[in-house]
Biotite code that builds the C-alpha atoms (Angstrom):
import biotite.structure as struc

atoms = struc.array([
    struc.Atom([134.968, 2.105, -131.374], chain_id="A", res_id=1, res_name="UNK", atom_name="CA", element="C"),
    struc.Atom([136.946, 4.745, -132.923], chain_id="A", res_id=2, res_name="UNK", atom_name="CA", element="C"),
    struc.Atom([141.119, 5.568, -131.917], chain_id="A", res_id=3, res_name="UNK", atom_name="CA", element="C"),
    struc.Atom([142.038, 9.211, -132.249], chain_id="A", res_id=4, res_name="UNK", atom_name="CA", element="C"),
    struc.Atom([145.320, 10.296, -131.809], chain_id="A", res_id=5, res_name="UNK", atom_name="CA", element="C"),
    struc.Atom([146.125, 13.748, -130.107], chain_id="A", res_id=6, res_name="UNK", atom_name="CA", element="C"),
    struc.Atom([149.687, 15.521, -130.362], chain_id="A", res_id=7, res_name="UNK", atom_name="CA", element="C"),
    struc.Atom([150.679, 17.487, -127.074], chain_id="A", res_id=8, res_name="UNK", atom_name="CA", element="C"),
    struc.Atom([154.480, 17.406, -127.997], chain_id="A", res_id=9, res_name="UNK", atom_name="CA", element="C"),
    struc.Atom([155.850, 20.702, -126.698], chain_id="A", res_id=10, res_name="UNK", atom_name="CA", element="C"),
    struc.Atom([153.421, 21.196, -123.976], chain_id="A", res_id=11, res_name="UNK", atom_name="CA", element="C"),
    struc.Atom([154.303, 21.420, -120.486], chain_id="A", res_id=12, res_name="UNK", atom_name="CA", element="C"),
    struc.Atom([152.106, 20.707, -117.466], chain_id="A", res_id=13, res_name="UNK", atom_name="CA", element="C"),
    struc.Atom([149.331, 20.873, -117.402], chain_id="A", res_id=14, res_name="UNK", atom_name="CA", element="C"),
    struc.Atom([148.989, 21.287, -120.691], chain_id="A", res_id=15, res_name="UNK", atom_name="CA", element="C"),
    struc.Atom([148.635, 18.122, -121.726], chain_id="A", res_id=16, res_name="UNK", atom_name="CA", element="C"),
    struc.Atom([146.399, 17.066, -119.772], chain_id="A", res_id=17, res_name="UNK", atom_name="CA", element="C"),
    struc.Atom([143.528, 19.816, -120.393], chain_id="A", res_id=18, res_name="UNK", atom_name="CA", element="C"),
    struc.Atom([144.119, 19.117, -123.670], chain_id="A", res_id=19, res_name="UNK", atom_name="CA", element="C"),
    struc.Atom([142.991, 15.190, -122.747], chain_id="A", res_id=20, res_name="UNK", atom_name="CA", element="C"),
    struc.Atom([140.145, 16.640, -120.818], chain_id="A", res_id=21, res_name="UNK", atom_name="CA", element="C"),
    struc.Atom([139.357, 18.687, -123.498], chain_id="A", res_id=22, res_name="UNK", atom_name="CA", element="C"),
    struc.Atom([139.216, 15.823, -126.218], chain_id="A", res_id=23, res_name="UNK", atom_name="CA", element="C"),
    struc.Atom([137.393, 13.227, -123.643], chain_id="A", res_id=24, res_name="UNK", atom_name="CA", element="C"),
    struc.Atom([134.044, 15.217, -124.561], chain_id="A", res_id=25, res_name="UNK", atom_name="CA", element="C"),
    struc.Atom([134.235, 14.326, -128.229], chain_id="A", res_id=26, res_name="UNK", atom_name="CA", element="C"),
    struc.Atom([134.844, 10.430, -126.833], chain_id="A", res_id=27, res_name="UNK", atom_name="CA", element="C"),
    struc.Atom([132.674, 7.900, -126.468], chain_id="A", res_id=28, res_name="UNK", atom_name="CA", element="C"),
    struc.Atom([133.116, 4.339, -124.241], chain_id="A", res_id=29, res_name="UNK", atom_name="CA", element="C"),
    struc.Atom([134.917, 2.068, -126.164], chain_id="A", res_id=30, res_name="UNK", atom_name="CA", element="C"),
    struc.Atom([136.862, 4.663, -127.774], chain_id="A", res_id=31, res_name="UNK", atom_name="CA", element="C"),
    struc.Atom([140.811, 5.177, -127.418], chain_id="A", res_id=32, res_name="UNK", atom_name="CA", element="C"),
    struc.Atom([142.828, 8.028, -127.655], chain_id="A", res_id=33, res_name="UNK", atom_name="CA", element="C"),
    struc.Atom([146.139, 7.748, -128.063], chain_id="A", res_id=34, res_name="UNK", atom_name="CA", element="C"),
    struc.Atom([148.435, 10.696, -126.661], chain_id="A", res_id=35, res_name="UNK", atom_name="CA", element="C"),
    struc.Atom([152.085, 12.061, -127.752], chain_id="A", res_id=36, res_name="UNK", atom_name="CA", element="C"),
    struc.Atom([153.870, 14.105, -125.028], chain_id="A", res_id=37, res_name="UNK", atom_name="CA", element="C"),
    struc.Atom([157.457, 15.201, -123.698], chain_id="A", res_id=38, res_name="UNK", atom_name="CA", element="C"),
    struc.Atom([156.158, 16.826, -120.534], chain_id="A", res_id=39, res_name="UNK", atom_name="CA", element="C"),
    struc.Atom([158.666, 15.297, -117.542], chain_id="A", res_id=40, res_name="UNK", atom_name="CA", element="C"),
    struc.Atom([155.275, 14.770, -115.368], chain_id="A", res_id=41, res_name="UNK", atom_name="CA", element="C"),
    struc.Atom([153.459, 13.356, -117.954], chain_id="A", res_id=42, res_name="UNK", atom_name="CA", element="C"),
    struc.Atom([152.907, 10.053, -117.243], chain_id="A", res_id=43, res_name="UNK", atom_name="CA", element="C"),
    struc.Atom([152.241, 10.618, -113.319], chain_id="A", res_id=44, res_name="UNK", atom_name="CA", element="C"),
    struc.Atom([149.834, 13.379, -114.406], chain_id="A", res_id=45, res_name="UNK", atom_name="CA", element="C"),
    struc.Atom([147.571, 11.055, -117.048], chain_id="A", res_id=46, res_name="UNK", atom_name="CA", element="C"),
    struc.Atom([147.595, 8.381, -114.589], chain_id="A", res_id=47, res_name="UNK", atom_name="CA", element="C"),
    struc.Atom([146.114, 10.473, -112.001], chain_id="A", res_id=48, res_name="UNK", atom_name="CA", element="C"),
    struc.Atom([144.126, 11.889, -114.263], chain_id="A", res_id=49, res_name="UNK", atom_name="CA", element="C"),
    struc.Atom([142.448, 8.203, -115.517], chain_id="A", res_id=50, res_name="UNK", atom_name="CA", element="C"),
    struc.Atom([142.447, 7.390, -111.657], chain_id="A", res_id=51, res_name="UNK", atom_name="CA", element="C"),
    struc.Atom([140.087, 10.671, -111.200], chain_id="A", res_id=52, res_name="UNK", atom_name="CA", element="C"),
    struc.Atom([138.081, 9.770, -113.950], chain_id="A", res_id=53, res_name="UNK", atom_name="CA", element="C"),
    struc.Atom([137.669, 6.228, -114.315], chain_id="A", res_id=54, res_name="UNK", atom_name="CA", element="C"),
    struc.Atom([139.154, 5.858, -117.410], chain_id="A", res_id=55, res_name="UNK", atom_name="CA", element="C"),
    struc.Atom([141.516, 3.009, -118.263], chain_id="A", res_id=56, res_name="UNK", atom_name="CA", element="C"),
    struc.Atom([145.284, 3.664, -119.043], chain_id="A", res_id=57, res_name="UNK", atom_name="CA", element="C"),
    struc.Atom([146.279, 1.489, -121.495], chain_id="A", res_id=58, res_name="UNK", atom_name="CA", element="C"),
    struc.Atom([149.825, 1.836, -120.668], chain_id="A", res_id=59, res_name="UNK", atom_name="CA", element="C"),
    struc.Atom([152.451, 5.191, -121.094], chain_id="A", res_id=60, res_name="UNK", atom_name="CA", element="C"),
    struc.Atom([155.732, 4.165, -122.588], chain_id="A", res_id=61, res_name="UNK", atom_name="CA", element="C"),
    struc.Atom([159.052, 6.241, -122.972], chain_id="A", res_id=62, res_name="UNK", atom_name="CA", element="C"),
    struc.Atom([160.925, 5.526, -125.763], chain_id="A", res_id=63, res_name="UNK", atom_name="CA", element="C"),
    struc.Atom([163.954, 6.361, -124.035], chain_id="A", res_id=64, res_name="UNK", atom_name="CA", element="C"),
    struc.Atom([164.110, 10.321, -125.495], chain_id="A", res_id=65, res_name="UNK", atom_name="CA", element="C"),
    struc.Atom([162.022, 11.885, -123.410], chain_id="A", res_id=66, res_name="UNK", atom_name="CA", element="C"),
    struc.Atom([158.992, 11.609, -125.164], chain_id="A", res_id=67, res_name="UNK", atom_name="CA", element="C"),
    struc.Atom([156.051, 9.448, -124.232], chain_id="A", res_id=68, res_name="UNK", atom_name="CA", element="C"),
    struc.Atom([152.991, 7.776, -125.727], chain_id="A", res_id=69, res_name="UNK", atom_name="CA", element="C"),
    struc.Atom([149.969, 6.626, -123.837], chain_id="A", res_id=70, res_name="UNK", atom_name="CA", element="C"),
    struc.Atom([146.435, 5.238, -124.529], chain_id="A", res_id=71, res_name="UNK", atom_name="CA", element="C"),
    struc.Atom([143.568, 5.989, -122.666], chain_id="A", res_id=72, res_name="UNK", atom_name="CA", element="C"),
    struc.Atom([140.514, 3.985, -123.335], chain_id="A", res_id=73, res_name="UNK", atom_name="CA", element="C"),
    struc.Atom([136.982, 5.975, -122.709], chain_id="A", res_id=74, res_name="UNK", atom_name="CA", element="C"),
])
């Protein structure tokens, strides 16, 4: 079980997200990735994006700046 961060500050939608997509392929199960965004619709979009996928959201907190981090475990 490996944790991999990826940095999708300065993104915006949907952005982020393919980027996600894009790293889930070099993921395996058990694995978490751990994300860094400032998109407004981030954490609506990588819920529904875990929901479509079946991959558990750890949680998405805002540190009160605008800017969120999330972990998604594959």
């Amino acid at each position: 079980m490996a944790t991999k961060t990826l940095d999708t500050l300065g993104l915006k939608c949907p952005q982020p997200i393919l980027k996600v997509a894009a790293e889930a392929r070099n993921l395996q199960g058990g694995d978490i990735l751990e994300i860094l965004a400032d998109c407004h619709s981030f954490p609506n979009d990588i819920k529904a994006w875990c929901q479509k996928t079946g991959k558990t959201l750890l949680f998405c907190n805002d540190d009160g700046t605008g800017k969120f981090t999330a972990q998604v475990q594959f």
